[in-house]
Each structure stands twice: as C-alpha cells, then as structure tokens.
Residue frames as a rotation matrix with the C-alpha (Angstrom) as fourth column:
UNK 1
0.758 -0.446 -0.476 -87.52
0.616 0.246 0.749 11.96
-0.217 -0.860 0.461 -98.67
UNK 2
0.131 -0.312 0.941 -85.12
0.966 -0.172 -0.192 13.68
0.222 0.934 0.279 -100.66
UNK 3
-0.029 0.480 0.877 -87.02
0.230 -0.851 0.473 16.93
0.973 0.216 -0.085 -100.85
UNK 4
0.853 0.481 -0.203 -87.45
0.343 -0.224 0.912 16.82
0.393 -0.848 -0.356 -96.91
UNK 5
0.208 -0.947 -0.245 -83.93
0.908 0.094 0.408 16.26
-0.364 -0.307 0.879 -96.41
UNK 6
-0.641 -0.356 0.680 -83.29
0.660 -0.709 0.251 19.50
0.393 0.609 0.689 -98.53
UNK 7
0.285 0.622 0.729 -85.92
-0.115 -0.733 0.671 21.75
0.952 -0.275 -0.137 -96.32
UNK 8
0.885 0.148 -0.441 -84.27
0.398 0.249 0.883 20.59
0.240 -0.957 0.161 -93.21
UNK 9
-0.003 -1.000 -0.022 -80.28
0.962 0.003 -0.275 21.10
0.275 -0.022 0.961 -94.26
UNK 10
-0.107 -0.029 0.994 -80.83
0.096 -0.995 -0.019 24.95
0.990 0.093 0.110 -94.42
UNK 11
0.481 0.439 0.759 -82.98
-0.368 -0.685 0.629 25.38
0.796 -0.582 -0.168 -91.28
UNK 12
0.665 -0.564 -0.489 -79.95
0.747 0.499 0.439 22.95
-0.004 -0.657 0.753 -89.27
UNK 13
-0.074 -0.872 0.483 -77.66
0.801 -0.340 -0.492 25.09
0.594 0.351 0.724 -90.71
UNK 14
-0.480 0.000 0.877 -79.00
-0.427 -0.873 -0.234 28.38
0.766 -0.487 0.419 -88.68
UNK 15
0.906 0.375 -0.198 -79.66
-0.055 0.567 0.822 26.17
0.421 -0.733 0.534 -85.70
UNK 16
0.200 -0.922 -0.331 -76.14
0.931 0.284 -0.230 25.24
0.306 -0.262 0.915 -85.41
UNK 17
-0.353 -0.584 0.731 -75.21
0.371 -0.805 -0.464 29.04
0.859 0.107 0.500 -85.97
UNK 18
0.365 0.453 0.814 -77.31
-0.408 -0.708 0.577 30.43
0.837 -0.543 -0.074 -83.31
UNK 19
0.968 -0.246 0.047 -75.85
-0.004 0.171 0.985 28.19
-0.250 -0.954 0.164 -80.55
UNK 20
-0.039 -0.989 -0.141 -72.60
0.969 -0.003 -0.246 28.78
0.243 -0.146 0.959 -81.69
UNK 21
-0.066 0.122 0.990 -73.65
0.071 -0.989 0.126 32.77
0.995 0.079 0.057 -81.99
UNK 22
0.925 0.378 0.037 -75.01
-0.082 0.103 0.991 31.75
0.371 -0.920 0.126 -77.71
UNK 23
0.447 -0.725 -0.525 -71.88
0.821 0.565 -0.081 30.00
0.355 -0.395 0.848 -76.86
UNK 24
-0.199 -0.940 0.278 -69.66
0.856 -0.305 -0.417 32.74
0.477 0.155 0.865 -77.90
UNK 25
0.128 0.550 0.825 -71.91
-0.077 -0.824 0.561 35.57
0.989 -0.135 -0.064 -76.63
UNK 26
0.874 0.202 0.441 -71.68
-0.432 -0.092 0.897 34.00
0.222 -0.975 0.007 -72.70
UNK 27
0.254 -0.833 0.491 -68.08
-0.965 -0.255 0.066 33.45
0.071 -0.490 -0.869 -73.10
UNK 28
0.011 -0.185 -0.983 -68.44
-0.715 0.686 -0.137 29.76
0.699 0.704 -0.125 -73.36
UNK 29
0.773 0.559 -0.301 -68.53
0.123 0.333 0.935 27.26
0.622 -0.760 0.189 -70.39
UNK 30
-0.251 -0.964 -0.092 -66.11
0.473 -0.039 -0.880 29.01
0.845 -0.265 0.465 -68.77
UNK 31
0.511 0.529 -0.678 -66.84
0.768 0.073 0.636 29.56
0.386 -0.845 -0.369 -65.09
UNK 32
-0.469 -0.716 -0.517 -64.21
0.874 -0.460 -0.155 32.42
-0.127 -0.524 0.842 -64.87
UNK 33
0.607 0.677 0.416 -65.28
0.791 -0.568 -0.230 35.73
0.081 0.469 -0.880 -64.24
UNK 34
0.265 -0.559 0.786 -63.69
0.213 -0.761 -0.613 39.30
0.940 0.330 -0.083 -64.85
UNK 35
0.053 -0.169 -0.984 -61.79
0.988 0.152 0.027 40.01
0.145 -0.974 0.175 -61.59
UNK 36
0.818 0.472 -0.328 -62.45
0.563 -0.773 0.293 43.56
-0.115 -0.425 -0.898 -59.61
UNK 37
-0.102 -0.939 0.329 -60.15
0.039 -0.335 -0.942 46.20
0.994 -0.083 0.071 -59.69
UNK 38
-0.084 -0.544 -0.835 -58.08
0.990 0.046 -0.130 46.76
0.109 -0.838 0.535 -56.59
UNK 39
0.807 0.548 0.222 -59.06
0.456 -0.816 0.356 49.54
0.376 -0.186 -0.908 -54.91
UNK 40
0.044 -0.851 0.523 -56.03
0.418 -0.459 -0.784 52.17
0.907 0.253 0.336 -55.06
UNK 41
0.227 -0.019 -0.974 -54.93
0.972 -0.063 0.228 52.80
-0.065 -0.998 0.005 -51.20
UNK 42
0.903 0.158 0.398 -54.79
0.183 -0.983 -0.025 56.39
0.387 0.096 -0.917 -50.18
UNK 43
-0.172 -0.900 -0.400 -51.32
0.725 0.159 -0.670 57.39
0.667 -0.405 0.625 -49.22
UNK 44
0.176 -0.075 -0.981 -50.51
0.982 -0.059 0.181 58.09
-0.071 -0.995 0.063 -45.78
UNK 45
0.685 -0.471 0.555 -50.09
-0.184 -0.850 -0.494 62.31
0.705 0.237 -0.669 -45.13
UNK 46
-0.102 -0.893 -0.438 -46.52
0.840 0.158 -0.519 62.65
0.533 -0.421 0.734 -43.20
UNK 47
0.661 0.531 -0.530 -46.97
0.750 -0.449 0.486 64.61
0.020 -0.719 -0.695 -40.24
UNK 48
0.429 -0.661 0.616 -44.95
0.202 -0.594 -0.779 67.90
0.880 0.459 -0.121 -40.50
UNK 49
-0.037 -0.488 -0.872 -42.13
0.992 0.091 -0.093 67.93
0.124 -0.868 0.480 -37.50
UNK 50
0.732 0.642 -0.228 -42.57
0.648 -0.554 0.522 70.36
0.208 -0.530 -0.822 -34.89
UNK 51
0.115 -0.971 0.212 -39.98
-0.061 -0.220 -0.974 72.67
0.992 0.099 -0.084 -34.41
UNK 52
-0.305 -0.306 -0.902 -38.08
0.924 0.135 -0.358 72.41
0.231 -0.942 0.242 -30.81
UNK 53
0.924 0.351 0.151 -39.12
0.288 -0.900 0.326 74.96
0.250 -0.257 -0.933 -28.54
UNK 54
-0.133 -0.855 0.501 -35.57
-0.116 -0.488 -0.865 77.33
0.984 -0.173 -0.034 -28.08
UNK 55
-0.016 -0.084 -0.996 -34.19
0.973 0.228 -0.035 76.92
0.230 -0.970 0.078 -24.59
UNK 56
0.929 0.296 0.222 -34.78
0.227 -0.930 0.289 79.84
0.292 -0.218 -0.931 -22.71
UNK 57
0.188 -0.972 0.137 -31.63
0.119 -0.116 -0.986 82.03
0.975 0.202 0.094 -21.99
UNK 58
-0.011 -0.376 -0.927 -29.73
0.883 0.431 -0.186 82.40
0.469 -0.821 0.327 -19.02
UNK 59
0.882 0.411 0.230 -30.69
0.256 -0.828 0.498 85.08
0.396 -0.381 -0.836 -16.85
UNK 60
0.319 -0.941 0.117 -28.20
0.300 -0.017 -0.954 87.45
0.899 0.339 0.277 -15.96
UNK 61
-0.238 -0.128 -0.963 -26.60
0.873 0.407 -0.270 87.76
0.426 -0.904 0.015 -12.47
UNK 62
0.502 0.435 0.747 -27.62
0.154 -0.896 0.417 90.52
0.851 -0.094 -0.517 -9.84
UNK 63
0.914 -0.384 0.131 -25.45
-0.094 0.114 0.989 89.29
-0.395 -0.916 0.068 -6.92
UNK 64
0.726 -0.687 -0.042 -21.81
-0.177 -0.127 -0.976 89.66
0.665 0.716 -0.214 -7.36
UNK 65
0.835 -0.413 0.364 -19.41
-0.407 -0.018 0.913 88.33
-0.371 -0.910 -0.183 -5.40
UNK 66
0.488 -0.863 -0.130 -15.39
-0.502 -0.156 -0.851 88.82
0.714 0.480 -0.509 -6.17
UNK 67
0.966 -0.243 -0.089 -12.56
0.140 0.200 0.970 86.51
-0.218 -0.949 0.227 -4.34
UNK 68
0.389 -0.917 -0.087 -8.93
-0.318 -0.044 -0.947 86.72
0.865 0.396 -0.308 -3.81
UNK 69
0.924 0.140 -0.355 -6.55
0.281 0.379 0.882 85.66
0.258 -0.915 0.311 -0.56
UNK 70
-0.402 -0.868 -0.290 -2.62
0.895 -0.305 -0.325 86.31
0.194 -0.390 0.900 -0.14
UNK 71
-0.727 -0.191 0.660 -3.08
0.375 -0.915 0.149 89.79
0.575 0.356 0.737 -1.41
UNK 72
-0.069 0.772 0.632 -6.05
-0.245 -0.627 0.740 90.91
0.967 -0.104 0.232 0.72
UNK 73
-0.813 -0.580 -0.041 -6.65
-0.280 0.452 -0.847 90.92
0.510 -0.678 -0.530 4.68
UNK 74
-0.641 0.673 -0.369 -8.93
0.557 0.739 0.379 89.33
0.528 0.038 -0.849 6.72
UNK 75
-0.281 0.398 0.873 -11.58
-0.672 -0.732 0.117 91.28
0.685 -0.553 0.473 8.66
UNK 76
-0.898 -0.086 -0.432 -12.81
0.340 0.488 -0.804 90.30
0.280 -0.869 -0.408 12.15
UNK 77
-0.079 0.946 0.314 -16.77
-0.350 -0.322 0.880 90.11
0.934 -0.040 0.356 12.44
UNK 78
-0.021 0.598 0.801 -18.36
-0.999 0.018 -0.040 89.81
-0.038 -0.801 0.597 16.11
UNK 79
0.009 0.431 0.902 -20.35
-0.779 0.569 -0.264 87.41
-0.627 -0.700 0.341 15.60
UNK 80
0.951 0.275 0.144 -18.89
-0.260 0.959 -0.112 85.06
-0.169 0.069 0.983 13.19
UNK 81
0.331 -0.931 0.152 -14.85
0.379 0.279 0.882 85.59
-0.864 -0.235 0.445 13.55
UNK 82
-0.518 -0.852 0.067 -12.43
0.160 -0.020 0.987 85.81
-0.840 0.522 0.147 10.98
UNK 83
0.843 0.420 0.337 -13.60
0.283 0.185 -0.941 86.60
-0.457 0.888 0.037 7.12
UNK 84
-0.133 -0.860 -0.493 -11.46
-0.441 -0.394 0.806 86.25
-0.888 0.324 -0.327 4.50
UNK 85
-0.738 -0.261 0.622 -11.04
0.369 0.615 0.696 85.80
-0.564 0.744 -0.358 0.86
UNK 86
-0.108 0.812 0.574 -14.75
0.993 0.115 0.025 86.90
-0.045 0.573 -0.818 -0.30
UNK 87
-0.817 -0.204 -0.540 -16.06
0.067 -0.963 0.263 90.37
-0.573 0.178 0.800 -1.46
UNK 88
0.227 0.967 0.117 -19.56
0.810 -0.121 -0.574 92.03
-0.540 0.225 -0.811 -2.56
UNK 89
-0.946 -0.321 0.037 -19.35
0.232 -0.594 0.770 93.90
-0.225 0.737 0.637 -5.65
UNK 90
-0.451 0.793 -0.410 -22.40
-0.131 -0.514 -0.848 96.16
-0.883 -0.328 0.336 -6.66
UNK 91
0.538 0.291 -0.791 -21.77
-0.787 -0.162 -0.595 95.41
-0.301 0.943 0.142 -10.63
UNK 92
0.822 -0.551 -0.143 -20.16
0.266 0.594 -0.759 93.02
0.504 0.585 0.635 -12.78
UNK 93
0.587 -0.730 -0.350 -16.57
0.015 -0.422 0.906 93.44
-0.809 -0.537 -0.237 -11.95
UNK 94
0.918 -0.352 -0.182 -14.37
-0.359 -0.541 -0.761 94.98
0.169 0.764 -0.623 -14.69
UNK 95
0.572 -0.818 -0.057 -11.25
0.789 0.568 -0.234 92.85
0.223 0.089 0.971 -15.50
UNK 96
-0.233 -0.962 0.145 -9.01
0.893 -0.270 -0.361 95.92
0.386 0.045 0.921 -15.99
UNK 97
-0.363 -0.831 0.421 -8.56
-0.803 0.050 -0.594 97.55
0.473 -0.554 -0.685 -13.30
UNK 98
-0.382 0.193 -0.904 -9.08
0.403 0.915 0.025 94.56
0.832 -0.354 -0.428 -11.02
UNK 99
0.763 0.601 0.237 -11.67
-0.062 -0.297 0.953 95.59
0.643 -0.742 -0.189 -8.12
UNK 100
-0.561 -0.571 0.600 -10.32
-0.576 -0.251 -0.778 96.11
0.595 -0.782 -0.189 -4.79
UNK 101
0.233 0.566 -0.791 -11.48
0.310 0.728 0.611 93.10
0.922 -0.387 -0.006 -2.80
UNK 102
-0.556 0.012 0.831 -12.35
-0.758 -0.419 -0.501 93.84
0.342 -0.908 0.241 1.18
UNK 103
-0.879 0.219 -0.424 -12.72
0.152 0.970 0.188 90.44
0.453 0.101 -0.886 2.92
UNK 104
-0.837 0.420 0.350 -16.34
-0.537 -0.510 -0.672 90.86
-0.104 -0.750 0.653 4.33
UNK 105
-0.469 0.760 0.449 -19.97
0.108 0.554 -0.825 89.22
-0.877 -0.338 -0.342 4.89
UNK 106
-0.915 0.373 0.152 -22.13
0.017 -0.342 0.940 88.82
0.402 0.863 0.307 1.77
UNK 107
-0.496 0.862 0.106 -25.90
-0.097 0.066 -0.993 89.49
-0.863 -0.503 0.051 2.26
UNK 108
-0.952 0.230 -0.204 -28.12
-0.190 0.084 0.978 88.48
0.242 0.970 -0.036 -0.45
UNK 109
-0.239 0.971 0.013 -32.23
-0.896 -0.215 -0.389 88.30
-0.375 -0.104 0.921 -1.58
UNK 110
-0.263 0.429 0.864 -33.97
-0.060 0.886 -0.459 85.21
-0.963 -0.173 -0.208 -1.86
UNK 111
0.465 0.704 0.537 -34.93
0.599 0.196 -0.776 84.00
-0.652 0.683 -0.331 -5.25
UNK 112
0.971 -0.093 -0.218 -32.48
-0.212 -0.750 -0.627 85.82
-0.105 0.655 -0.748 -7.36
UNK 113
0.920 -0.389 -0.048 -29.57
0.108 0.368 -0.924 85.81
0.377 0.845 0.380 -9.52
UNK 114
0.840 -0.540 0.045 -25.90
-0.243 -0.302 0.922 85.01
-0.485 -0.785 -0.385 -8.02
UNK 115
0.653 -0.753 0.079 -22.09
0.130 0.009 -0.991 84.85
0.746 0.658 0.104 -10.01
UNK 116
0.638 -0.766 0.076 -18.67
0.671 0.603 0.431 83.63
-0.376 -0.224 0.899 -8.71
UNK 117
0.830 -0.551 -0.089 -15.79
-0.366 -0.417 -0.832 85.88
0.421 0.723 -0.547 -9.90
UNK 118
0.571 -0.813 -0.115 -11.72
0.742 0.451 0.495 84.69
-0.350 -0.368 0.861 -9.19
UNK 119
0.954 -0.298 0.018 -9.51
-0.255 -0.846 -0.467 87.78
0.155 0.441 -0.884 -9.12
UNK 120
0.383 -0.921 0.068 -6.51
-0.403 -0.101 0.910 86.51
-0.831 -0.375 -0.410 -7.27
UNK 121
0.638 -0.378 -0.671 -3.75
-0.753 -0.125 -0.646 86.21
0.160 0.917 -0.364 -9.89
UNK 122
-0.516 -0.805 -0.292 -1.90
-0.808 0.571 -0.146 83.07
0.284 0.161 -0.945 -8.19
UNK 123
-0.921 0.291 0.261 -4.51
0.016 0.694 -0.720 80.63
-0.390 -0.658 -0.644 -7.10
UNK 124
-0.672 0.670 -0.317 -7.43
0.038 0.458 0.888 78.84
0.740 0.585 -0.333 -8.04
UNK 125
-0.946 0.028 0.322 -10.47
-0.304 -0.412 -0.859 79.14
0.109 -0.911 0.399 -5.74
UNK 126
-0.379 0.922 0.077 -14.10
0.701 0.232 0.674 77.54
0.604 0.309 -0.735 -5.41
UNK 127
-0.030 0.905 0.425 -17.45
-0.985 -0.099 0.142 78.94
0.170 -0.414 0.894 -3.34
UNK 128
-0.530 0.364 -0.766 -18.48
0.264 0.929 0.259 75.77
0.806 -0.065 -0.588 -1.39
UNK 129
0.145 0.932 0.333 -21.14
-0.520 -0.215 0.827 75.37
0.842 -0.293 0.453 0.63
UNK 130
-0.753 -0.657 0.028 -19.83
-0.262 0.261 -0.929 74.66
0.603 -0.707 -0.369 4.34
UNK 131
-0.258 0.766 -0.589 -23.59
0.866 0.454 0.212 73.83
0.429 -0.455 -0.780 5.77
UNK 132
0.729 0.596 0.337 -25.68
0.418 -0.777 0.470 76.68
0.542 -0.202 -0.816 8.05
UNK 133
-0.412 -0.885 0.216 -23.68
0.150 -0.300 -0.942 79.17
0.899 -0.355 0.257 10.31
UNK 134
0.899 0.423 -0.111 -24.41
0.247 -0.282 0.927 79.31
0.361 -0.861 -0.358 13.58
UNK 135
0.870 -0.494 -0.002 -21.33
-0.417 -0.737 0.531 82.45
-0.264 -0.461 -0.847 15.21
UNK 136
0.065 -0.707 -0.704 -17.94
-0.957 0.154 -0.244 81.05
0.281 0.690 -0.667 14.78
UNK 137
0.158 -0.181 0.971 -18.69
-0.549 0.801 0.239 77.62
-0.821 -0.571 0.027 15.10
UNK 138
-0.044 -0.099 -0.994 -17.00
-0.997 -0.066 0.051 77.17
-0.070 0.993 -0.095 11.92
UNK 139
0.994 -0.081 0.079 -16.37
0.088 0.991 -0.096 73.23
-0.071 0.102 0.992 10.81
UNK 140
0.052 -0.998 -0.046 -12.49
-0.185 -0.055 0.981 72.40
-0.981 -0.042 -0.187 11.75
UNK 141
-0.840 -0.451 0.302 -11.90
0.135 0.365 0.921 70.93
-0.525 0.815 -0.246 7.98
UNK 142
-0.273 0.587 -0.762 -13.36
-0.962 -0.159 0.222 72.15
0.009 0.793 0.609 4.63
UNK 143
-0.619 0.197 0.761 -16.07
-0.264 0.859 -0.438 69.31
-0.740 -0.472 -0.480 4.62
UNK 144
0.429 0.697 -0.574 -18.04
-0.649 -0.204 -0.733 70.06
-0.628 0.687 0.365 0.84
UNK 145
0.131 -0.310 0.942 -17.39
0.202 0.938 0.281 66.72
-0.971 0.153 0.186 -0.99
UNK 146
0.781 0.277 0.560 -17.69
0.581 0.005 -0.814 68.34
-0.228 0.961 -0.157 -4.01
UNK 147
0.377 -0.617 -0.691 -15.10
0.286 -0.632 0.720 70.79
-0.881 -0.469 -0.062 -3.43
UNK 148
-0.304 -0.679 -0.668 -12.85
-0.486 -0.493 0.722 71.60
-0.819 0.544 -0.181 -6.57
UNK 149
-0.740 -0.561 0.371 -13.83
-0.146 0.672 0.726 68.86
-0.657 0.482 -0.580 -8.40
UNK 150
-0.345 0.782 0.518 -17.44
0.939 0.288 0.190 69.26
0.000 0.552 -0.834 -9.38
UNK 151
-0.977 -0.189 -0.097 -19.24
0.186 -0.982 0.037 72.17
-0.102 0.019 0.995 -10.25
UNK 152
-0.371 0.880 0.297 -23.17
0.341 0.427 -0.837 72.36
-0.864 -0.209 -0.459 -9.41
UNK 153
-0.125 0.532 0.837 -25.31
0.973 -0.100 0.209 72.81
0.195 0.841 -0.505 -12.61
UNK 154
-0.905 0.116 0.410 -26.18
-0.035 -0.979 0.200 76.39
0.424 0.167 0.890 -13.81
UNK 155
-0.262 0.889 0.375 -29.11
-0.595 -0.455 0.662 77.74
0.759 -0.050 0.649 -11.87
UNK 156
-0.109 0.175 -0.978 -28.30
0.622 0.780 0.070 75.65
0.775 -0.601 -0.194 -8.89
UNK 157
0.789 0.026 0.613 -29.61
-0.451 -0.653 0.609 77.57
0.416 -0.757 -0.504 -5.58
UNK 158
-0.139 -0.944 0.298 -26.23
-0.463 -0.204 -0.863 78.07
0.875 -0.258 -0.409 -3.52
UNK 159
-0.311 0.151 0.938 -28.12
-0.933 0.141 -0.332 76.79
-0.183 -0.978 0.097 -0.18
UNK 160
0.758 0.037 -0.651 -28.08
0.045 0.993 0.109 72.80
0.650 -0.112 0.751 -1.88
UNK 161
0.723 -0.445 0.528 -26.53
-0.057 0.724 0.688 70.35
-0.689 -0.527 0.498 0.05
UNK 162
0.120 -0.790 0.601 -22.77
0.563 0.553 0.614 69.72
-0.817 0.265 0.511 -0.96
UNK 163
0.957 0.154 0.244 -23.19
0.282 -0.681 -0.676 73.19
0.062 0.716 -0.695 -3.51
UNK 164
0.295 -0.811 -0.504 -20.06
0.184 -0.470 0.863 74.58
-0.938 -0.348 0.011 -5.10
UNK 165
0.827 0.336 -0.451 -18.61
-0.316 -0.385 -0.867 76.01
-0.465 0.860 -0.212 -7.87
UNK 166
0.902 -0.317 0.293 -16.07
0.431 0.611 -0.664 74.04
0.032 0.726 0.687 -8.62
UNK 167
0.098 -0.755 -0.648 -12.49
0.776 -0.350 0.525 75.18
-0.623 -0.554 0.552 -9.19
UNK 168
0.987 0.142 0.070 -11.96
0.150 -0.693 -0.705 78.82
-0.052 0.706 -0.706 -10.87
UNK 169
0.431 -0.697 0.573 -9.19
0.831 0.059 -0.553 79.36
0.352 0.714 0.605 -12.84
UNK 170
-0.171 -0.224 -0.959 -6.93
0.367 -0.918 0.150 82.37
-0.915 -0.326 0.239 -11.49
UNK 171
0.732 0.211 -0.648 -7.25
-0.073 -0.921 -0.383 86.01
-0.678 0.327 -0.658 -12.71
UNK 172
-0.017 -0.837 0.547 -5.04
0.858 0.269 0.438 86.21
-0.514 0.477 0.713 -15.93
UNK 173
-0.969 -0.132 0.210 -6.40
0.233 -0.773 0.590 88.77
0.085 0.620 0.780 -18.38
UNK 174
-0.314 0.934 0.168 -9.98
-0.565 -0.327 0.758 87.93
0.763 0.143 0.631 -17.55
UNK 175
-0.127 0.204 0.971 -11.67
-0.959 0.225 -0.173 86.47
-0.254 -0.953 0.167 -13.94
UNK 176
-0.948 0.287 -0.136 -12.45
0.277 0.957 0.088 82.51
0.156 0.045 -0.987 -13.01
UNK 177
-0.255 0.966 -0.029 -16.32
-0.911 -0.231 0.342 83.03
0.324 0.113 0.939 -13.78
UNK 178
-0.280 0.860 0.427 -18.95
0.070 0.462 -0.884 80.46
-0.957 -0.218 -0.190 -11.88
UNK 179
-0.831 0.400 0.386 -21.37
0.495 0.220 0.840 79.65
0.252 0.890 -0.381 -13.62
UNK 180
-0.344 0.738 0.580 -24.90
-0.595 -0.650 0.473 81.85
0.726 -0.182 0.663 -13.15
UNK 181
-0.849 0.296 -0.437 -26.45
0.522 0.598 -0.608 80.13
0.081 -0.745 -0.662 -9.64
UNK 182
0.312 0.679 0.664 -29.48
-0.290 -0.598 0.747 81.74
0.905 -0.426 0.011 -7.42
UNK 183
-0.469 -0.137 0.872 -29.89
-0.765 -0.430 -0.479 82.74
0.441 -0.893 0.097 -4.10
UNK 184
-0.848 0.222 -0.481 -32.62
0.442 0.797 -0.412 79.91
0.292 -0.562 -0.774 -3.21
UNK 185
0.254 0.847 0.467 -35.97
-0.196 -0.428 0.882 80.57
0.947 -0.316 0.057 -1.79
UNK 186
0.478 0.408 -0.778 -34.42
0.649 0.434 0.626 79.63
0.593 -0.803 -0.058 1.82
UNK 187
0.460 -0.450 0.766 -33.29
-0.516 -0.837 -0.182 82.51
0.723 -0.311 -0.617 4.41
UNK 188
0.959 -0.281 0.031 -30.66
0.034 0.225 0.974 82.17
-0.281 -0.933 0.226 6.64
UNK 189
0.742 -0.549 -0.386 -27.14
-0.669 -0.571 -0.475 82.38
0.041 0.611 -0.791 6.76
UNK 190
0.974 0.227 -0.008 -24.95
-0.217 0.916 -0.337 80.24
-0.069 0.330 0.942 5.70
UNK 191
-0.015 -0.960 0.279 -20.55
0.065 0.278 0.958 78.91
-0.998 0.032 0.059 6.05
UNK 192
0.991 -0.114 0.070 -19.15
0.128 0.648 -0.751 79.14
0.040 0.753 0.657 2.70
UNK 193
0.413 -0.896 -0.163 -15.31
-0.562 -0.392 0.728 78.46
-0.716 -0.209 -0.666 2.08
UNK 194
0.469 -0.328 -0.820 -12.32
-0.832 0.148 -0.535 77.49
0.296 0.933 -0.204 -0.49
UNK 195
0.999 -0.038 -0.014 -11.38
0.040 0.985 0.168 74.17
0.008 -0.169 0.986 -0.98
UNK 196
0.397 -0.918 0.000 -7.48
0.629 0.272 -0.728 75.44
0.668 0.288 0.686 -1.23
UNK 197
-0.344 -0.495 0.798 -7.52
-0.004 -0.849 -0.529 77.89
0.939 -0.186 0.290 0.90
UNK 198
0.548 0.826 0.131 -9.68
-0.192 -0.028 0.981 76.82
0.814 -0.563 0.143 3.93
UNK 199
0.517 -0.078 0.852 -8.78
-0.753 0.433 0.496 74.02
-0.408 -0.898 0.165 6.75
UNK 200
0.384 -0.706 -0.595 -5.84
0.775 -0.104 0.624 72.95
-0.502 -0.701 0.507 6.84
UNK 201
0.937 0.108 0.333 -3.56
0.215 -0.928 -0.305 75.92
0.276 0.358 -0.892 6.10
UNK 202
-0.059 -0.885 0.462 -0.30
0.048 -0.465 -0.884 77.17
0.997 -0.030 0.070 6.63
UNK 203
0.149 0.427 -0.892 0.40
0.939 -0.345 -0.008 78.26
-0.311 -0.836 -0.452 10.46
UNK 204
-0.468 -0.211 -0.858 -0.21
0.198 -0.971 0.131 82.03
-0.861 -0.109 0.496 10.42
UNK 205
-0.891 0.441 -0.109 -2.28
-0.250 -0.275 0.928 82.10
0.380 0.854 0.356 7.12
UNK 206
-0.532 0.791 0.301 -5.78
-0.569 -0.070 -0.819 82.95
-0.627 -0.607 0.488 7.95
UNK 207
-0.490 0.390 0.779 -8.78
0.397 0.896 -0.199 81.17
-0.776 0.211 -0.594 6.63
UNK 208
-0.913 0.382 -0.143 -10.48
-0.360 -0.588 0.725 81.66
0.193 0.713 0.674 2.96
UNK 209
-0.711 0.693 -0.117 -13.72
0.634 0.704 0.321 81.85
0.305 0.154 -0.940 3.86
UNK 210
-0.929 0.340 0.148 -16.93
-0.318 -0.935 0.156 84.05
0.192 0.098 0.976 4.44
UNK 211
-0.729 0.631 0.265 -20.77
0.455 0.736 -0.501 83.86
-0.511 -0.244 -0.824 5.21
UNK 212
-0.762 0.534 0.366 -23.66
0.275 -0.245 0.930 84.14
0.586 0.809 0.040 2.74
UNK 213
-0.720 0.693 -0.037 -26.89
0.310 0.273 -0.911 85.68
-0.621 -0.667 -0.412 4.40
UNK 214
-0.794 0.476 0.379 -29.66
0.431 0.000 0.903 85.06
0.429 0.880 -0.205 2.48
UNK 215
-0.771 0.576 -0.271 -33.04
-0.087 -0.517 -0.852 87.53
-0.631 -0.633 0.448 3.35
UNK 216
-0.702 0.701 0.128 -36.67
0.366 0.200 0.909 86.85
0.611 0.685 -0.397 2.04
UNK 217
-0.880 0.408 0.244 -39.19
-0.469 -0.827 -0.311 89.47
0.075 -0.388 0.919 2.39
C-alpha cells in the first residue's frame, strides 16, 4: 500500500499541474471577453465658403437733364403750355462754368440711362412724376406723394407710379445729383414737376415744371 501510494503522489502531482496549466491558459472562469476597438470616426471635410458674387456696377447715365428756376425763363410750347425749370444737356454737365439752362421739353429713348442735375444756386428741387400728359391739362396741385421726401431707388424707371428724385441739394461748388434712373420700357409722354416750385406759387411766378417724352423704336 505504501509503495502504491508513492507511484500515485508523482503522477497527482502533474495532474493537478496540467489543470492549473488549462485554467490559466483560458483565462479562468471568467466569462469576460476582450472588448472591440472603437472604430475611429472620419472627420467631417468643411465645405470651403463661396465667395459673393461682386454687385455689378452702376451704369452710367446717357440722358441728362439740368434744372434751375428764378434765374431762367419759361418757354411757351403749343401743345402743352408753359415749361419751366427743366433743360436737356447732351453731356454730363460741367460744374464750372454752370450750363446755360433753356426751360424746354425733354425727349428721351426707352430702356436707357437717365440723371437729375440741380444747378440753381438758391433752391432745392426734385423731378417728380406728375402722371401721363395729355396738352396742358396739367394737375392744379403738385400731386407726387413722394415729393421731396423720398427718393426712388437707383435704377428706378422714371414712368413708376409716385417716381421722384427726392430733394436735390442747390448748386454750391458742385450740382444736386439724382441718383442714376432709366427711361422705362414704356413710350409716351409724361407731366413731371418740382415739389417747391410747382402748384401753389407765388402770383406772377410761373410754374417749375416740364414734360418727359419717352420714344421706343
């Protein structure tokens, strides 16, 4: 018995070892297992801002038209009475000398470029849009709600409703400038007069006021 006991101790001994040698080899009876890696997110690309498109510039006028009133008289058309105050200039008008203004009809082309100028040297003056002419059937009282006080947007056609240019500064060293307008795409001709200088008036002081005819070929 002895002797058996002594052929058995050894071959327990490397029994034991191998399931401990198992144990440790599968980590033991631990049910945890190695966690995944985290897949690493691509980063977002940042769209590259567009640049603004530049605003396009302001075309420059081709229609010129120069006022003044004390200092100039009035002219007597047929067929729509009295003009005064207004004046067609072929070019820009040159501050120094100051144009000679001659009160008279403007005629303009559809669809093209029109400028305000203010030569008189004591008085403010607008363009306003007085509605269609038909001979001298003028309106009794300047009637353009906008009159001095507003000034229509750049590149407004002169033949809107309730169009004007606001008040212009008198002539000092340099003109009351409009802003750049157009002519419009509509023909016909058209009342325009000053909000300071129109209906009422003085007695004996003629009206400031003139008619636009617009022509499309």
């Amino acid at each position: 018995m002895t002797a058996l006991l002594r052929l058995w101790k050894p071959l327990a001994y490397v029994v034991v070892a191998l399931i401990v040698f198992a144990f440790v080899a599968t980590g033991g009876c631990s049910n945890s297992s190695t966690p995944s890696p985290t897949p690493s997110t691509s980063p977002i690309p940042t769209p590259s801002g567009s640049r603004a498109p530049s605003p396009s510039p302001i075309p420059s006028p081709v229609n010129f038209v120069v006022m003044d009133y004390a200092s100039v008289p009035p002219t007597n058309d047929p067929t729509f009475g009295e003009i005064q105050g207004y004046a067609q200039t072929a070019s820009v008008p040159a501050a120094s000398p100051v144009p000679t203004v001659s009160s008279q009809l403007i005629t303009v082309h559809c669809n093209q470029t029109i400028k305000f100028y203010n030569a008189d040297r004591a008085s403010a003056h607008t363009a306003s849009l007085l509605g269609a002419a038909s001979g001298m059937n003028w309106p009794t009282n300047f009637n353009n709600v906008n009159g001095a006080n507003v000034s229509s947007p750049q590149l407004t056609a002169i033949t809107t409703p309730e169009f004007s240019t606001g008040s212009m500064l008198p002539f000092a060293t340099t003109f009351g400038e409009s802003p750049v307008y157009t002519t419009g795409a509509t023909a016909g001709a058209f009342y325009f007069g000053d909000f300071y200088d129109y209906k009422p008036v003085l007695p004996g002081f003629p009206q400031m006021r003139t008619v636009i005819t617009i022509l499309c070929p």
